[in-house]
C-alpha positions in Angstrom: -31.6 119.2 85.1 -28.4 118.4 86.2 -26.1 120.7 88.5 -22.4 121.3 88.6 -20.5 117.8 89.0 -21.3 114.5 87.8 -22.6 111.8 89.7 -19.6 110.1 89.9 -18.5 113.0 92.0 -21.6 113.1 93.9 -20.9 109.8 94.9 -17.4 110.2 95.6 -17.7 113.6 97.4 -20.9 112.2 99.5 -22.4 115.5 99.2 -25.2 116.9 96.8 -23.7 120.7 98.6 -21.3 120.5 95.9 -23.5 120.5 93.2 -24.5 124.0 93.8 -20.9 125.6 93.6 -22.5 129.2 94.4 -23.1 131.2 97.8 -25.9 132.9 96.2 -28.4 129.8 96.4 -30.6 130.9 99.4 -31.3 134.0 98.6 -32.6 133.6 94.7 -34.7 130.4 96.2 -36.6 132.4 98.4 -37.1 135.3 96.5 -38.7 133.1 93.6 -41.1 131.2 96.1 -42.1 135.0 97.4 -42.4 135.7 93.7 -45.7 133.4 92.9 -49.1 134.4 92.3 -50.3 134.1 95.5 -54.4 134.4 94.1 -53.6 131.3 92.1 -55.2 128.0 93.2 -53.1 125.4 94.6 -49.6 127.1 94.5 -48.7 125.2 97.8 -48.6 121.7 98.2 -47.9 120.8 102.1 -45.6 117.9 102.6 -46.4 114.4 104.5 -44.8 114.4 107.5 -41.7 111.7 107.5 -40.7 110.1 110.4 -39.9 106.4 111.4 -43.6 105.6 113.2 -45.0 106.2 109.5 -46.5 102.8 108.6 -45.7 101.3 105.5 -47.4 102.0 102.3 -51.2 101.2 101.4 -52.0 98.8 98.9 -52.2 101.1 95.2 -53.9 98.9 93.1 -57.6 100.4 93.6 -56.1 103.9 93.0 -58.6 105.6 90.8 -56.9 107.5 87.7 -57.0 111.6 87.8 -58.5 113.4 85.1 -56.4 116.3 83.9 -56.9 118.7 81.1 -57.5 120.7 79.6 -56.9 118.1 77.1 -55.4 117.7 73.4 -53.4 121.0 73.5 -52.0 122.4 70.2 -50.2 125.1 70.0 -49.2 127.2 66.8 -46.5 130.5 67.3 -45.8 132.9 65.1 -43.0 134.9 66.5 -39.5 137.0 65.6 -37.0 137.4 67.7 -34.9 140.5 67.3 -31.1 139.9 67.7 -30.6 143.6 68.6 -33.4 144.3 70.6 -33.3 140.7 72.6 -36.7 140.4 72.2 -39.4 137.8 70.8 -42.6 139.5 69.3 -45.4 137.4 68.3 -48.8 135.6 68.4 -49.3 132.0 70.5 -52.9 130.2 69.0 -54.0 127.3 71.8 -56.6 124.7 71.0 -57.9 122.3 73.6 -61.0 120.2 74.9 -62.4 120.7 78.4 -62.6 117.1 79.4 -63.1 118.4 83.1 -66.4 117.5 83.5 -67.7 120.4 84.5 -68.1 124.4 82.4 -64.8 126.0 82.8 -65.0 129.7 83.7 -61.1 130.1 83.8 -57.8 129.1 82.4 -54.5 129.8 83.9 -51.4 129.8 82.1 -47.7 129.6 83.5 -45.5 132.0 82.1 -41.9 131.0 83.5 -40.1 133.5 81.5 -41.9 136.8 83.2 -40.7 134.7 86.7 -38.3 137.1 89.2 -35.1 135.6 88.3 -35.0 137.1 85.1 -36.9 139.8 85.7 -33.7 141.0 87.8 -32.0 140.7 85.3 -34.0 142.4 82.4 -36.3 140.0 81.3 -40.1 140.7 81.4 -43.4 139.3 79.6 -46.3 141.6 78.3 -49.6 140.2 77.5 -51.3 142.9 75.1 -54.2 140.9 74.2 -56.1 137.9 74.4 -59.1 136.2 72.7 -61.3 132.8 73.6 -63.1 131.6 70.6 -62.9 135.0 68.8 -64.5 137.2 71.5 -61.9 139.5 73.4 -60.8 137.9 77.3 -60.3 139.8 80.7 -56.6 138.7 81.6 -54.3 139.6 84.4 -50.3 138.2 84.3 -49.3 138.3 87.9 -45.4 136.8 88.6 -45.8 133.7 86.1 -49.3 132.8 86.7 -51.9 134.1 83.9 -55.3 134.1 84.6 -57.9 134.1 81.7 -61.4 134.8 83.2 -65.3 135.1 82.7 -65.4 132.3 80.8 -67.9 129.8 79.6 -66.9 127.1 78.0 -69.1 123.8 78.0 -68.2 120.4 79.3 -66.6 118.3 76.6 -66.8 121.6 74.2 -63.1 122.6 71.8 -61.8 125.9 72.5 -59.4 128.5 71.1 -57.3 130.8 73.5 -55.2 133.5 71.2 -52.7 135.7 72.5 -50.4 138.5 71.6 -47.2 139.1 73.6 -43.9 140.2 74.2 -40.8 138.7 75.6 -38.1 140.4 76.9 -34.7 138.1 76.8 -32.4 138.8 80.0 -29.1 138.8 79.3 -28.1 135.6 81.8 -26.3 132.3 81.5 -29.8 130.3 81.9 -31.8 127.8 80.2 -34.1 131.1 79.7 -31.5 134.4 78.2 -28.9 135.3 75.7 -25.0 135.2 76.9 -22.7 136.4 74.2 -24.0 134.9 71.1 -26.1 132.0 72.3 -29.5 132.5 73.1 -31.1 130.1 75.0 -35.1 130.1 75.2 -36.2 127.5 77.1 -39.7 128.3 79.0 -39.9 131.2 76.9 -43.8 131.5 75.8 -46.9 131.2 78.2 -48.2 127.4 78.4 -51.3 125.9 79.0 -51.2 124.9 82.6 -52.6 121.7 84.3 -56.1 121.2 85.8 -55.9 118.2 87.9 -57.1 117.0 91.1 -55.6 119.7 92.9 -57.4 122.3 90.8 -54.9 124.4 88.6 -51.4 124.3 89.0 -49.7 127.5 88.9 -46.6 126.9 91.3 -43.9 129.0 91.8 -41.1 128.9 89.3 -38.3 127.3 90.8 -34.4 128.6 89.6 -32.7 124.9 91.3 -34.6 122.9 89.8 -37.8 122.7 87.7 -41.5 123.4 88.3 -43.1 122.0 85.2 -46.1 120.5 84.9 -47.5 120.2 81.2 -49.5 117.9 79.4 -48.3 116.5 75.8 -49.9 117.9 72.6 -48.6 119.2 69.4 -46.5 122.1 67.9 -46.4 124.0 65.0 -43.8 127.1 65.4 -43.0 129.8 62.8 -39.8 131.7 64.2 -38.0 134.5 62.0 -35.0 135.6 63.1 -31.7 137.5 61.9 -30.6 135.2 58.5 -27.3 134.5 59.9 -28.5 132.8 62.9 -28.3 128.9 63.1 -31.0 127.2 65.0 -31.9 124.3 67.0 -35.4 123.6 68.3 -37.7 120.8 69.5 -39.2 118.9 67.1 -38.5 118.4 63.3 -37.7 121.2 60.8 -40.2 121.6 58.3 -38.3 123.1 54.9 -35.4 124.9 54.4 -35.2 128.5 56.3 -37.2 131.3 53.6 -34.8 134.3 53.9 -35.8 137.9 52.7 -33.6 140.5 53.3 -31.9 140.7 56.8 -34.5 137.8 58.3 -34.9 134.3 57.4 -37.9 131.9 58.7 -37.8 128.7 60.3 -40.9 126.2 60.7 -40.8 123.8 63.2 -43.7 121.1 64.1 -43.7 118.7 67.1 -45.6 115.6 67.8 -46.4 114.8 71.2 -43.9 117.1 73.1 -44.8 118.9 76.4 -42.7 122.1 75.6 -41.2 123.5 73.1 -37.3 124.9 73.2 -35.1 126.9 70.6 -31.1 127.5 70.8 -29.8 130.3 68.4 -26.5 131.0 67.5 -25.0 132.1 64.6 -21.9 130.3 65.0 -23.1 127.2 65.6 -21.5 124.2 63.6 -23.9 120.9 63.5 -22.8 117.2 63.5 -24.6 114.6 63.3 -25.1 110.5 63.5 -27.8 107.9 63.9 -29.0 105.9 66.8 -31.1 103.7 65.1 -33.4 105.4 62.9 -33.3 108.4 65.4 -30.7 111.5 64.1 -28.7 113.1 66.9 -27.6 116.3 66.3 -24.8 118.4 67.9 -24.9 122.5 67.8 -21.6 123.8 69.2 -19.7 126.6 68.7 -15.4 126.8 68.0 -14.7 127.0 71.9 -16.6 123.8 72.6 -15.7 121.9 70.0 -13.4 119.7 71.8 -16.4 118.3 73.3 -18.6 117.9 70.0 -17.7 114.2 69.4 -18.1 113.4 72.8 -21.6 115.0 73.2 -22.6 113.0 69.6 -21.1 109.3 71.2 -23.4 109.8 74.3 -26.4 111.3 72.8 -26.4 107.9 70.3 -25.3 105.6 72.9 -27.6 106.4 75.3 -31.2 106.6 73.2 -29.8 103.0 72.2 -29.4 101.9 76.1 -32.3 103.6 77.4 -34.7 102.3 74.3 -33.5 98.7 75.3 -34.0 99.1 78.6 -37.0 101.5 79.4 -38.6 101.6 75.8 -38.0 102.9 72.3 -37.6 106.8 71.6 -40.3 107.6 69.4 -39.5 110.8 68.0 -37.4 111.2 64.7 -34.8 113.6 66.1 -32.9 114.6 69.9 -30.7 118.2 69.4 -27.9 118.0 72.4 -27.0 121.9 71.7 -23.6 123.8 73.3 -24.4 126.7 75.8 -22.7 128.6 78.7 -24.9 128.5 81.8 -24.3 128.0 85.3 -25.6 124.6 85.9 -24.8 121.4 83.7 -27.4 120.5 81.4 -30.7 121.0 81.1 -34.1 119.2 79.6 -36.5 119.7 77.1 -38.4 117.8 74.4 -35.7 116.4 71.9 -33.4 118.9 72.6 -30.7 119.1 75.2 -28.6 122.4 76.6 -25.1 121.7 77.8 -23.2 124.2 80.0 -19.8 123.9 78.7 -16.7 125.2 79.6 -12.7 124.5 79.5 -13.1 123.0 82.7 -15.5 120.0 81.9 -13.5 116.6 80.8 -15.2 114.5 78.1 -16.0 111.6 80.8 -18.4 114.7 82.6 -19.5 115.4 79.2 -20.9 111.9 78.3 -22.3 111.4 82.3 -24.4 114.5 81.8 -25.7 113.9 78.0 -26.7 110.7 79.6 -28.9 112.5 82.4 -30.3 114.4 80.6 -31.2 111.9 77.7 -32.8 110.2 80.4 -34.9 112.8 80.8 -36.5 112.4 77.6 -38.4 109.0 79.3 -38.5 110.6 82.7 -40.4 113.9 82.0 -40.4 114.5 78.3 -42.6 110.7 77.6 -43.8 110.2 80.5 -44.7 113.1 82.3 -44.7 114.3 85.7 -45.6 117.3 88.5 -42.4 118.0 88.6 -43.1 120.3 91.6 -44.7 118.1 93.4 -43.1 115.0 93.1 -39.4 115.9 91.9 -38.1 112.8 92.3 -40.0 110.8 89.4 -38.2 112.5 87.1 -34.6 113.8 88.7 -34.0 110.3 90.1 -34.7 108.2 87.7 -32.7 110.5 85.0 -29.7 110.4 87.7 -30.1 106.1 87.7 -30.0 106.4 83.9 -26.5 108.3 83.8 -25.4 106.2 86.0 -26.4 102.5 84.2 -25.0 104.4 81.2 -22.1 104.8 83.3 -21.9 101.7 83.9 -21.6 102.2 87.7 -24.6 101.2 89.3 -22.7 98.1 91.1 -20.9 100.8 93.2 -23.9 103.1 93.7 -24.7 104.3 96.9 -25.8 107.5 98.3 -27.2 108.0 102.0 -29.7 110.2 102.6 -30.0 113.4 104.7 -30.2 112.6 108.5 -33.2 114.6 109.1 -36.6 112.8 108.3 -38.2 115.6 107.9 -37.7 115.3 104.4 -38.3 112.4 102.2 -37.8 111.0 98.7 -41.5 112.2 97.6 -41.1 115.7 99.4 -42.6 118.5 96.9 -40.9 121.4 96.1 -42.2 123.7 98.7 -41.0 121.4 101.6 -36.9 122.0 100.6 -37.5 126.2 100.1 -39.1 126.5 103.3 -35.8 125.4 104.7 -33.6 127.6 103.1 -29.8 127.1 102.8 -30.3 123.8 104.2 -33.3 122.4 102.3 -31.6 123.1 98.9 -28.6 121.2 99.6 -31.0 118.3 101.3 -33.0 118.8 97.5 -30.0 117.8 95.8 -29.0 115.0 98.2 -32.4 113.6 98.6 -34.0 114.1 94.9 -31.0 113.0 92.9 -28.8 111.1 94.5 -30.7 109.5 97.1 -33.3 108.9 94.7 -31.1 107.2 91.9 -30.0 104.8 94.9 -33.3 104.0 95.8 -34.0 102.5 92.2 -30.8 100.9 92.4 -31.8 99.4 95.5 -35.1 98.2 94.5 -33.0 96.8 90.9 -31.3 94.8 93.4 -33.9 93.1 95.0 -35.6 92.0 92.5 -33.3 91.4 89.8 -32.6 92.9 86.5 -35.3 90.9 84.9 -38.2 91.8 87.1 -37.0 95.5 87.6 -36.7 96.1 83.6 -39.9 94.3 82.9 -41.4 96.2 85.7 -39.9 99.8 84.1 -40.8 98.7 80.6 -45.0 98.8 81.7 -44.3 101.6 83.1 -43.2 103.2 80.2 -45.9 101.6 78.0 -48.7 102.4 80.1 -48.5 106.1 80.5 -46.3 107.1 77.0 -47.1 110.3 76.2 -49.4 111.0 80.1 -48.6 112.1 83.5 -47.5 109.6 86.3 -47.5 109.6 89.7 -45.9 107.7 92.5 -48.6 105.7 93.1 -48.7 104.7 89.3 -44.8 103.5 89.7 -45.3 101.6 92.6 -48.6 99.9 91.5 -46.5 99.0 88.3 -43.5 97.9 90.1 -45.5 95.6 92.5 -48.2 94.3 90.0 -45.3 93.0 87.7 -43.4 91.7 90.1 -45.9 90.1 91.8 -44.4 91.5 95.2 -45.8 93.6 98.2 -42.9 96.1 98.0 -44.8 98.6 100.4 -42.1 97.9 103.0 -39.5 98.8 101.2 -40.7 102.2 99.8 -41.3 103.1 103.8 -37.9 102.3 104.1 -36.5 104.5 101.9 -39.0 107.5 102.7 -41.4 107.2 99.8 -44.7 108.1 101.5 -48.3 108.6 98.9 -49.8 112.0 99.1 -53.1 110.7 99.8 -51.8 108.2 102.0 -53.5 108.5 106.1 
C-alpha cells in the first residue's frame, strides 16, 4: 500500500512523517490494536530486540519448511450488493484440506470489514449462520476474528465451512466503503485464516498498513448488483453481465489469488492495452481522466519490467481502477485502487501504479505475514517503483536512529509506540527497506541479485515466504555468506538466539 507522496519525495524530503499527511494517525492506530480479539491465538507477535551487540545472522540453509493450512482453499460467493441500502447480502461456500497433521477442532476466520475503523463509521458484519460439512456450527464474531468451534475434522480429511452474512458498507474514503459513487470493497468477506507455526493468525487489523495473511486458492464469485453499475474485480469475467429488471449479475473466477476485490461505479469508463499477452485495464471516472493514460502506460510497462526481472505475471488480466481515498494506492490480486485527485501529477501517478504492481510479486505471488514481517512485501514493492523509476542509482534512505526497531520489526512493535512508531513504520518498512535491497543489488551486482530474486520467485510462486527463505535464496545463489550484512542493516530471524 502506498501512502501520500511518492518515493521520489520520500527520498527528497528524508522523511517517511510525510507520508501520513494527517494528525489523526495515533489515535485510529491504537484504537484498532485495542480492537482485536483478544481470545484469539497468537494475536501478538513480540519483537527481537535490536541493538548493535546482536551477532550476525545464523546460517539458514537447514531451516526446516512450516506447514500451513488449512490447505487448497476455494471459495464460491453468492452475494448482492444494494446500491441504496450500502449493503452486500449473501452466502460464502469454503472448501479446504486439513494438512495440519493433527484433528482440527476449530477454524478461525478474519473478517477485516467488521474491524473498528469502519465500524465508526457505519460499517458492521453479521454472521447469521454457519455450517461444516452440512451439520449447523457454534460461531462467535468478536472484532475481526471468527471463531468456528466443536469441531472434528480428521487429519488429511476435505471439509466444507458455509456461511450466511451481512455486510454493512461505511460510507469512507477506504480500500473498504462507498464515497460518492465508487464503492470500493476490498477485505469485504470473511477469509479463511492461516494455521501456521504460530497456531492461527488472527491479528489485529491494521488501518496504516496491512495485516494480511492468506494462503492462495481459487475463486468463483456471483455478485448482482444495480444494472447500471460498471465493475472491476479480481480475476477474469466469466460472460457478459445477465440483467433482469433493475439488477444485473456478474461472475467472476480467480486462479491462484489470495483475495478477492471488487470496484463499482456506475460511471466508470474502461481502457485498455496489452503487456504481453496480459490485458491491463483502466476504470476511471470523468474527473480522473486526465490520469487514465498515464495509469494504462505504467500498469503495461511495469508487468513488462518486473516479469523480466523478478518473473513472468501469470494471470491473464491486472484492473488498475480510479478511487478517492486517503492514502495512494492500494493492493490486491490483479486489481489495483488509486486515490486520485487534482492534485496528483502524472509522474506520481506512474511511481505509484508501479508500487503497487510490484505488489502483485511481493504479496499477491509470493505471499507473506504481512503482519509480522511487513517489510517482505512493502520494501520490495517500494524497490520496484523505484527501478521502474529508474532511480535506484540515487537511492538512499537512512534509517530511524533508534535500534529499537528494525527492518524485520512486526507490526505490533511500531503501534506500541504510538505517534512515533508509525512514522518509524513508514521510514523503516518502506524506505529503509527498499534501500536495503538496493544495497545488497550493489554488492553483488545486477547479475547475481536478479538471478538470486528470480529463485526466489520460482521457488515459492503461489506460497508464503519468509525472511529466512529470502536470505537462504539470496546467499545460496550467490554463493556468499551475506549474514553480516543483513546484521548491518537490522534484519534479525525470529527464531534467531
Amino acid at each position: 500500500m502506498e501512502r501520500k507522496l511518492s518515493f521520489r519525495c520520500l527520498i527528497a524530503l528524508g522523511t517517511a512523517a510525510l507520508l501520513l499527511g494527517t494528525a489523526a494517525v495515533p489515535a485510529l492506530a491504537v484504537a484498532e490494536e485495542k480492537s482485536s480479539p483478544f481470545d484469539a491465538p497468537g494475536v501478538y507477535r513480540p519483537s527481537m530486540p535490536a541493538g548493535s551487540e546482536k551477532d550476525p545472522l545464523p546460517k539458514t540453509s537447514a531451516a526446516k519448511k512450516e506447514v500451513r493450512g488449512p490447505s487448497d482453499p476455494s471459495y464460491k460467493m453468492d452475494v448482492k450488493y444494494d446500491s441504496t441500502k450500502h449493503q452486500i447480502n449473501g452466502t460464502l461456500t469454503v472448501r479446504f484440506a486439513n494438512n495440519l497433521g493433527m484433528e482440527m477442532k476449530d477454524i478461525w476466520f478474519n473478517v477485516w470489514a467488521n474491524a473498528e475503523t469502519f465500524r465508526e463509521n457505519g460499517g458492521v458484519v453479521e454472521i447469521h449462520k454457519v455450517k461444516v460439512d452440512g451439520t449447523a456450527a457454534d460461531f462467535s464474531l468478536k472484532g475481526t476474528g471468527l471463531h468456528i468451534k466443536g469441531l472434528s475434522i480428521p487429519e488429511n480429511a476435505s471439509a466444507k465451512v458455509q456461511m450466511e452474512f451481512t455486510v454493512q458498507v461505511p460510507e469512507a474514503q477506504d480500500r473498504f466503503g462507498w464515497y460518492g459513487t465508487t464503492v470500493s470493497l476490498g477485505n469485504w468477506f470473511p477469509i479463511l485464516a492461516v494455521y501456521d507455526d504460530e497456531g492461527w493468525n488472527v491479528d489485529p487489523y491494521y488501518p496504516y498498513g496491512e495485516s494480511f495473511y492468506s494462503l492462495s486458492g481459487n475463486f468463483d464469485v456471483r455478485l448482482t448488483t444495480d444494472k447500471e453499475q460498471v465493475v472491476a474485480a479480481t480475476g477474469t469475467r466469466i460472460g457478459k453481465p445477465k440483467v433482469s429488471g433493475k439488477w444485473a449479475v456478474h461472475r467472476f473466477k480467480a486462479k491462484n489469488v489470495r483475495d478477492f476485490a471488487i470496484e463499482l461505479d456506475p460511471t466508470y469508463k474502461v481502457k485498455s492495452g496489452m503487456a504481453g499477452k496480459v490485458k491491463v485495464n483502466v476504470y476511471y471516472t470523468e474527473k480522473h481522466a486526465k490520469f487514465a493514460d498515464a495509469m494504462l502506460e505504467s500498469g503495461i510497462e511495469s508487468i513488462e519490467l518486473f516479469s523480466e526481472k523478478y518473473g513472468q505475471y501469470p494471470w491473464p488480466e491486472l484492473d488498475v481502477v480510479s478511487m478517492e481515498g486517503w492514502f495512494g494506492g492500494m493492493e490486491y490480486p490483479q486489481l489495483i485502487m488509486m486515490s486520485l485527485n487534482d492534485n496528483r501529477t502524472e509522474e506520481w501517478v506512474k511511481s505509484v501504479v508501479a508500487h503497487e504492481n510490484g505488489h502483485q510479486w511481493f504479496y499477491g505471488l509470493l505471499g507473506n505475514n504481512e503482519y509480522d514481517e511487513p517489510w517482505l512485501d512493502e520494501s520490495f514493492a517500494t524497490f520496484s517503483a523505484a527501478l521502474y523509476d529508474g532511480e535506484l542509482e540515487d537511492y538512499e534512505v537512512p534509517p530511524v536512529d533508534d535500534p529499537y526497531y528494525h527492518l524485520s520489526s512486526p507490526v505490533s512493535a511500531f503501534t506500541a509506540r504510538g505517534e512515533e512508531g508509525i512514522y518509524a513504520y513508514y521510514r523503516m518498512i518502506y524506505g529503509y527497506g527498499a534501500s536495503t535491497l538496493n544495497d545488497l543489488r550493489e554488492k553483488l551486482g545486477d547479475r547475481r541479485f536478479y538471478e538470486g530474486m528470480q529463485t526466489y520467485f520460482q521457488e515459492n510462486l503461489y506460497g508464503v515466504t519468509t525472511t529466512r527463505d529470502f536470505i537462504d535464496t539470496m546467499e545460496r545463489t550467490s554463493g556468499e555468506d551475506l549474514s553480516q550484512f543483513f546484521h548491518d542493516h537490522r534484519v534479525y530471524l525470529s527464531d534467531q538466539e
